[in-house]
N, C-alpha and C positions, 0 to 999 in steps of 0.2 A: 528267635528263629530267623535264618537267614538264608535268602536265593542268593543263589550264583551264576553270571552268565558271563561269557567271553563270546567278543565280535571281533572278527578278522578287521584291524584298520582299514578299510580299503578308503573310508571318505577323512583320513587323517589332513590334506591339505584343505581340507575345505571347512577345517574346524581349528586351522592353524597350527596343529600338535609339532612340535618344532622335532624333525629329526637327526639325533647328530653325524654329522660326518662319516662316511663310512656303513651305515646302518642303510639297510634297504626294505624289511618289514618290520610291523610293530602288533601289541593285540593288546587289544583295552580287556582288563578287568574291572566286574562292575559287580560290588558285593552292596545287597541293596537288606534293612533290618526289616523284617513286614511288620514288626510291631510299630516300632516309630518313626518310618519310611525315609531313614535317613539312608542316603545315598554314599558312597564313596568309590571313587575313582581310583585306578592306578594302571600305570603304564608301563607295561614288558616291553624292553626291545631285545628281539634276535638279531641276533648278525648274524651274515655268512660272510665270508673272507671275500673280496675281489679279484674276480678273473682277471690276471693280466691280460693286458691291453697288445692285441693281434689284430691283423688285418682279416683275419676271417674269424674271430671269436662271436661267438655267441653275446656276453655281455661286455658293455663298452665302458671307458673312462670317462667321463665329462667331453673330453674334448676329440676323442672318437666317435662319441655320439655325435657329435655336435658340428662334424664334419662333413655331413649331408645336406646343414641347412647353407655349409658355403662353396662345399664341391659344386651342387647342382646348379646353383644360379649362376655361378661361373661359368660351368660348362653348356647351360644353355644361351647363355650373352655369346658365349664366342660360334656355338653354331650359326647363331644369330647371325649375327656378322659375316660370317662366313658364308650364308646362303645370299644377304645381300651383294656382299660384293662382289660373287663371283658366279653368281649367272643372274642371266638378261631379265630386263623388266617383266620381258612380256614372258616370262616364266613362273613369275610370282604370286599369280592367281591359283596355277595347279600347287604349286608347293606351299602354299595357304592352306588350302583343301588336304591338301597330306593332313599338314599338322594340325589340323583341327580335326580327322579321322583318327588322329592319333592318341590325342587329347581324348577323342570320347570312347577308341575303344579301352584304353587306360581301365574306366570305370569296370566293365566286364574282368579286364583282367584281373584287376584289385579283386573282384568278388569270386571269380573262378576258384585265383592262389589262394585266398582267405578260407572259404569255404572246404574243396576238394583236396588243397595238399597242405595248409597249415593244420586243419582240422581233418584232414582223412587219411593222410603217409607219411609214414615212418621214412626218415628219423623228423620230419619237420612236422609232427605232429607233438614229439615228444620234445623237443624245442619249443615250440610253442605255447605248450603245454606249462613251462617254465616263466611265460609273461604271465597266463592266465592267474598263475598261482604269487608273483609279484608283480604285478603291475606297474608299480611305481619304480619298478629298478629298469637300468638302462639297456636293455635287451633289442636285440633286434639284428636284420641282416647289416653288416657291415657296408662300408662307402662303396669299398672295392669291388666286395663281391655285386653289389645288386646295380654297379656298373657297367659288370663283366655280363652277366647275366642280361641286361638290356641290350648289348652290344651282341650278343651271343643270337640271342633271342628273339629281336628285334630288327636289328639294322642290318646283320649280314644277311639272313634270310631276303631282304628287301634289295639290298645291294644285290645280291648274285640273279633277285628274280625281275627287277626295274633297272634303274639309273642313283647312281650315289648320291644326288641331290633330293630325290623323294623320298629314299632311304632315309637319308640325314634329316631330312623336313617332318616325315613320321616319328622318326625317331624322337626329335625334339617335342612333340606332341605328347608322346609317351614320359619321355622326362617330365613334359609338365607336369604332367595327371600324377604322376611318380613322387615328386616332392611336395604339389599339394596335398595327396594321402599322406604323407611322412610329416608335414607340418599339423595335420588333422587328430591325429593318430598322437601325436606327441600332447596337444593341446587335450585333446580328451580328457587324458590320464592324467595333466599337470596343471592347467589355465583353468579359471574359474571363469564362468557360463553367468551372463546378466541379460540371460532374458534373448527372444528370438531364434534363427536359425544354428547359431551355436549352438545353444541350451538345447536345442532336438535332438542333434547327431551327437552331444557328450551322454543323453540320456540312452538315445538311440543302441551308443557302445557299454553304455555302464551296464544294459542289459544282455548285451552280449556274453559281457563277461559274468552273470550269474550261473550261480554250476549248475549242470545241466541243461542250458538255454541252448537251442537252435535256432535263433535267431539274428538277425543284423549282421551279416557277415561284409556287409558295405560302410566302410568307413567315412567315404566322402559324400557318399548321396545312400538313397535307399530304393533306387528304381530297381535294381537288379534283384531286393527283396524281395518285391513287389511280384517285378514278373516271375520267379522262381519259386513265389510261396514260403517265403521266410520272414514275414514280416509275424508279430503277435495277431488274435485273430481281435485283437479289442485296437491295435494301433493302427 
């Protein structure tokens, strides 16, 4: 007599399952004897083919992905710079205050877009919809776009209603909060968690992504949870 069960990989890296090249999901069969409870393993891998590599595609190459974690810090050194050297000392208090208004309202925004239009509007729900179901594959908004989209969004609104330098100084704020999420986000799903504040927000998101969960739609913190009623009622 023998049971059959099949589990979605989703904790494959954290049990080392080596993926080859090219492969983006996998599903353990696990055919177990009840007489003499010997166990056996085996491992299906599906492919899907890979999306060429576009500046606004949905899923990325290696090194499109990977072009977030060096566009942004580039481009926020050279704001940098650019707010020091080209207005006065005694300006750099208010434009402090910008970027760290920037930086925290980041956090709402992250939970707004997560919650209301990754999880509630078409088509980016059904994009989305396409992490939930691989997680492990390199999905996400492009460099381009979600620079055009902060520039959009963000800085011109503030330009045409202040001055370019507070613009610019929020702006930078928002990039923070923007590539911290994307460094967070990326870790969840790939970095192994040893204990502490890591281990909370990877567990935090691992439940997010259970189907059917309403929950944790905060990838860098979980205040916005909190206030909004999204948290588990036991977390």
């Amino acid at each position: 007599m023998f049971a059959l069960a099949e589990f979605n990989c989703l904790v494959r890296r954290d049990y080392d399952i080596l993926i080859p090249e090219g492969f983006d999901c996998c599903k353990l069969r696990l055919l177990v004897d009840a007489n003499s409870g010997i166990m056996t393993i085996s491992l299906t891998i599906w492919c899907k083919p890979r999306i060429p590599m576009k500046f606004f595609a949905l899923e990325h190459s290696p090194v499109a992905y990977a072009a977030d974690f060096v566009v942004y810090p580039a481009t926020i050194l050279a704001g940098f710079f650019a707010v020091l050297f080209y207005t006065p000392i005694g300006r750099w208090p208010v434009l402090a205050l910008a970027l760290v208004l920037g930086l925290a309202v980041w956090s709402l925004i992250e939970y707004v877009l997560h919650r209301h239009i990754l999880h509630g509007l078409q088509p980016f729900k059904r994009w989305h919809d396409e992490h939930h179901k691989r997680p492990f594959a390199l999905i996400g908004t492009s460099t381009v776009g979600s620079l055009l989209l902060i520039a959009a969004l963000v800085f011109a609104p503030l330009f045409l209603l202040i001055d370019v330098w507070l613009a610019l100084a929020a702006t930078l704020g928002v990039m923070c909060g923007y590539l911290f999420y994307d460094v967070m986000h990326h870790a969840s799903h790939h970095w192994r968690a040893k204990g502490g504040w890591f281990q909370s927000r990877k567990r935090a998101h691992a439940l997010h992504h259970q189907p059917g969960a309403n929950v944790y739609y905060g990838v860098t913190t979980s205040f916005w949870d909190w206030v909004f009623a999204t948290r588990p009622k036991n977390g």
